[in-house]
N, C-alpha and C positions, 0 to 999 in steps of 0.2 A: 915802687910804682907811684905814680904822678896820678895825685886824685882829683878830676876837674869841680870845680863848684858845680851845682847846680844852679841853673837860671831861673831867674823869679821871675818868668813870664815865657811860656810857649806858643808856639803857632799851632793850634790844630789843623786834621788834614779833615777835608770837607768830610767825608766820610763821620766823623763824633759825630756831628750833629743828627746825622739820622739815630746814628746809635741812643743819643740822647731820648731825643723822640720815643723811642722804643721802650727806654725804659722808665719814662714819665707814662707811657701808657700802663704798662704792666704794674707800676705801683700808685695807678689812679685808687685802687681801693679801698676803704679807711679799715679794712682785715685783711690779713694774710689768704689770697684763695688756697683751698684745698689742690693740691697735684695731687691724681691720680696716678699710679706706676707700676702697680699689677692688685687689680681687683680680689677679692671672695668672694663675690658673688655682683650679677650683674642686673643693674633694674632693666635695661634695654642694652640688646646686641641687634645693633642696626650694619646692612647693608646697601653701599650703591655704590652707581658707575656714575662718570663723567665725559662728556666730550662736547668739543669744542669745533665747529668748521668755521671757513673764512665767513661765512652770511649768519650762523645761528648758531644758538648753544642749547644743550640737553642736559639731564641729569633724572638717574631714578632711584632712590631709595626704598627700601623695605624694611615695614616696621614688622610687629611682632600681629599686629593686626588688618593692616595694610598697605599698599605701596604710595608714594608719592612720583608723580611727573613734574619736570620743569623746564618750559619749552620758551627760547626767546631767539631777540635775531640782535646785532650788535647795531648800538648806534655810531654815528659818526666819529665820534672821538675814538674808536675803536678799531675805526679801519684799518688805520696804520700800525697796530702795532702789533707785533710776534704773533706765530701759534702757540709759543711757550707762553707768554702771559695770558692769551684768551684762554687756554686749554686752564691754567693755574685760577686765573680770575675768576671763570664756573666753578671751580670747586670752593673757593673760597667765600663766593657769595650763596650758593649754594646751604654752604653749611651756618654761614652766619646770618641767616634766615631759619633757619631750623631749629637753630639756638634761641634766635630772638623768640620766637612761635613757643620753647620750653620743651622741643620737641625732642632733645640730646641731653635733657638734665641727667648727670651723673651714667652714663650710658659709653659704651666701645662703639666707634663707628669705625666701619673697614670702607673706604673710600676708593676704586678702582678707576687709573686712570689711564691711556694709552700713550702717555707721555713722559719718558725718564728720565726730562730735565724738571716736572715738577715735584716726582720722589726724591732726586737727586738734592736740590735745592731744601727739600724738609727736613733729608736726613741730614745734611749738612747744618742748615739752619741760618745758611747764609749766600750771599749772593753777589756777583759782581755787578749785574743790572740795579738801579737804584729802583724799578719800579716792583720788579722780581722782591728784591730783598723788602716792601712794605707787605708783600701777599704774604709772605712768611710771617710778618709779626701777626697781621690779622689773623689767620689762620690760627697761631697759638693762643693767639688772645681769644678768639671763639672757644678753644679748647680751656681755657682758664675758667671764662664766663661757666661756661657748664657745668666745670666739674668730671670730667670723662675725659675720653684716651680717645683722640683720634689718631687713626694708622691711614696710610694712603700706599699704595701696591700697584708697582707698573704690571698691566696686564698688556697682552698681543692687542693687535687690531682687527684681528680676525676673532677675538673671542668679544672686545667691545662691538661689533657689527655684528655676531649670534646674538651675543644679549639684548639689542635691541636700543642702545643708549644714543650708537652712531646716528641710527634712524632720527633719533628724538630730535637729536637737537638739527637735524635737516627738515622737521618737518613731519616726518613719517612714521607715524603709529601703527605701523604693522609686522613686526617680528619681535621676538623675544619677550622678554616683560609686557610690553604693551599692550601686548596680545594675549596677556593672561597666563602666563609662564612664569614656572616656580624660580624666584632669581637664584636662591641654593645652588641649581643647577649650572648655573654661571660659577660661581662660588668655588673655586675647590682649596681653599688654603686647609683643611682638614685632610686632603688626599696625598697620599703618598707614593712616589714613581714607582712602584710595584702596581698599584690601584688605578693608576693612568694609563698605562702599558701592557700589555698582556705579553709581549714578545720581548721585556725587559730581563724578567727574571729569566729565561733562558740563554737570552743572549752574555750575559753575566756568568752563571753559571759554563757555558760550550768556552766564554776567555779565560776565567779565572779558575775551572775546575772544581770537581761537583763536590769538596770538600769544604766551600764555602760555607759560612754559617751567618742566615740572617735573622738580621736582630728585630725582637718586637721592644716593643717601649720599655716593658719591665726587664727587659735586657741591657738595657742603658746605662741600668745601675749594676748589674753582676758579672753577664758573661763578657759584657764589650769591655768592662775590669781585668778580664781575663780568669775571673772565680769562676771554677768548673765544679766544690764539691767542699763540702766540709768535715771535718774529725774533731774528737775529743784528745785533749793531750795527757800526759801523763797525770796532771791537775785537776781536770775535768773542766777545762775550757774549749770554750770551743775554737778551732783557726781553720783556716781556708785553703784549701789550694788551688791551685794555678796552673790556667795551659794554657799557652799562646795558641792564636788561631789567625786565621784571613776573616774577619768581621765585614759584613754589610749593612750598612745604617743607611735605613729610607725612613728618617724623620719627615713628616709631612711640615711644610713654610710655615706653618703657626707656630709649631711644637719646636723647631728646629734648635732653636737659641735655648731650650735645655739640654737638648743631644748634644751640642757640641759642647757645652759646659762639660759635660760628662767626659767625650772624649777627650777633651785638654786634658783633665784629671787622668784620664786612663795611658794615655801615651805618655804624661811624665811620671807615674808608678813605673810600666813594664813595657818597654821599649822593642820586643819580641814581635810582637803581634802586629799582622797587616788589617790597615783600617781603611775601608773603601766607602764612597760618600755618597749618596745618589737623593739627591732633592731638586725638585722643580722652582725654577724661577722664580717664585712669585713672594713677596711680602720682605725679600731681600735687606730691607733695612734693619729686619729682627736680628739677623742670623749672619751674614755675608761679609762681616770684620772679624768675627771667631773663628768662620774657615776660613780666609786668609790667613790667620797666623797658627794655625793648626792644620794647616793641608801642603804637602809637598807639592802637589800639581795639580792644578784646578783645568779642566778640561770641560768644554761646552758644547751640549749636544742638540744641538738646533729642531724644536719638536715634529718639525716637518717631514722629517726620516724614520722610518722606522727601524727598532733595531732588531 
């Protein structure tokens, strides 16, 4: 095989240069920042929504003691460009105000947006648009600055126009939050398609037969194992046994990315057992690369139907 020299001089392609950019920012600081990647404990768990229209932008967060509004309209230089970037650019300046204020020090902010090119774009952490891809560095470099975990979660458009966010940034302080409503209720990444549904679990049970068995969390680690019981052996130790089942995992969008941790482990132990999957849409970027490579067929139930 024919080894070519290397050339002592390349062309780069315009693209380094912002890269460079990027990371002359991130190692502006004369100490290493702390990354946060899974807390013990939280000084601040902050919530809010974002949205963007073609005339004005909104934004409402909620602290631990009260809410914040942010109501504006776009200037000129603004007219022309995407809803993905104005929808992105409110969250972005958004949050790097809030930072600046000291308002995010060392805190999780869950950030909800109706737009899944700008989760898309975060989880990936990169971008074909040259404007797109500097919101991403800001955004993490806010998250640097602070010290805390921001997450960002495409929600419906119908659930940003209950909460009250759609309003804001048109102008309009009258539904949802703004009106004095618990934003929690907005909120559901703690809930689970069992707990959103009431005609779930029957529907599940009348396809799959009432021999199904659903799992609570602390089943995550034993029965969805397929561990049905323990003995002593002729030694006096103890060992486990085992019985395959049809398992139903309704990990709620927060929690999800350890359920499916789990399940990887359990379907390459004991290959018997059927494993059926049922989580809600939402916070997608925790969870949503583990079931792909642990789900035979991913099928999507559009919430608008009842089952």
């Amino acid at each position: 095989m024919i080894q070519k020299k290397q050339p002592k001089r390349i062309k780069p392609v315009p693209r380094f240069y912002s890269c460079l950019k990027a990371l002359k920012l991130f190692f502006s600081s004369d100490s290493p920042p702390i990354v946060t990647h899974r807390s013990s404990n939280f000084h601040l768990l902050a919530y809010g929504f974002a949205d963007a229209s073609k005339g004005g932008f909104g934004a409402s967060i909620d602290y631990e003691t009260h809410s914040k509004f942010r109501v504006g309209v776009w200037g000129k230089d603004s007219e022309e460009e995407s809803s993905n970037f104005r929808e992105f650019c409110n969250i972005v300046e958004t949050i790097e105000n809030e930072v600046k204020l000291g308002n995010l020090k060392n805190s999780t902010l869950i950030m909800a947006t109706d737009n899944s090119t700008v989760e898309a774009a975060l989880y990936k952490g990169n971008s074909s648009s040259e404007k797109m891809f500097e919101l991403v560095i800001r955004f993490r470099h806010a998250e640097l600055q602070s010290g805390g975990r921001f997450l960002v979660t495409h929600v419906s458009g119908n659930r940003m126009k209950s909460q009250g966010t759609d309003g804001i940034s048109r102008g309009e302080m009258k539904e949802g939050v703004s009106v004095g409503e618990f934003m929690l209720k907005y909120c559901p990444w703690g809930k689970n398609a069992l707990e959103r549904s009431s005609y779930l679990k029957t529907w599940i049970t009348d396809t799959f037969g009432d021999n199904v068995e659903f799992l609570k969390p602390e089943d995550w680690y034993r029965r969805g194992h397929d561990h049905y019981s323990k003995f002593k052996d002729e030694n006096g130790f103890w060992r486990i046994k085992t019985k395959p089942g049809t398992f139903i995992w309704t990990p709620p969008p927060a929690a999800a990315d350890s359920a499916f941790e789990e399940l990887r482990k359990a379907r390459l132990k004991r290959q018997q057992s059927t494993h059926i999957i049922l989580v809600p849409r939402l916070m997608t970027t925790l969870w949503l690369k583990q079931l792909i490579k642990t789900a035979d067929i991913l099928i999507y139930l559009p919430n608008q139907y009842k089952c």
